[in-house]
N, C-alpha and C positions, 0 to 999 in steps of 0.2 A: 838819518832814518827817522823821520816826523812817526812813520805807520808803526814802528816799535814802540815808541812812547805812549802814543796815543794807543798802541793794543795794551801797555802795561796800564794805562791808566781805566781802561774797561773793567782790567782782572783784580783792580784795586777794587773798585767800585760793584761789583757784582761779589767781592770777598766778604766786603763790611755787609751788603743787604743780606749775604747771605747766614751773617750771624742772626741776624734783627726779625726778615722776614719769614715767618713757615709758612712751609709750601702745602697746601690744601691738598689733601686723596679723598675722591668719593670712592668708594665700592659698592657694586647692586649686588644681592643673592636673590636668588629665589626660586621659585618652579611652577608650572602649567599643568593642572590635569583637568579634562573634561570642559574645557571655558572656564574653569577659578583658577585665578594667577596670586599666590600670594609670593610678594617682597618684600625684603628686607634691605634698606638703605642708611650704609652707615659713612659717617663723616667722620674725619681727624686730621690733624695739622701736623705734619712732621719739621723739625729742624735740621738742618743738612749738619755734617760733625762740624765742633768747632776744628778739628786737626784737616777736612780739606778744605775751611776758612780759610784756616793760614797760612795753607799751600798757595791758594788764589794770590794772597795776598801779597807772601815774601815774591812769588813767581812776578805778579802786577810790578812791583816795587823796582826787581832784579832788571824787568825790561824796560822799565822808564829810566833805570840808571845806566842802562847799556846804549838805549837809544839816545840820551842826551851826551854821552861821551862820545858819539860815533860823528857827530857833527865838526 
């Protein structure tokens, strides 16, 4: 089962970025009266938890060790 390993090795791989990379939110606010639109646009980075990190990660791992003993 090559497609287990190769999915464990995704969910390794998307565990670790997911320590390292934060994920971008924009949010708009704002309101319309009479033709004046005033907005407020705010930016922030969030980091995903490191505990479902290492969910990805042991899961990534668990499938590449299942996948390569099923050969």
């Amino acid at each position: 089962m090559k497609l287990l390993f190769w999915s464990g090795v995704l969910l390794v791989v998307l565990g670790v970025f997911s320590l390292v990379v934060p994920i971008p939110h924009t949010e708009r606010r704002g309101f319309s009266a009479d033709g004046v639109s005033v907005s407020i646009k705010t930016q922030r980075s969030e980091r995903v938890s490191p505990i479902v990190s290492g969910v990805l990660i042991l899961g990534g791992a668990g499938m590449m060790i299942a996948g390569n003993r099923s050969n």
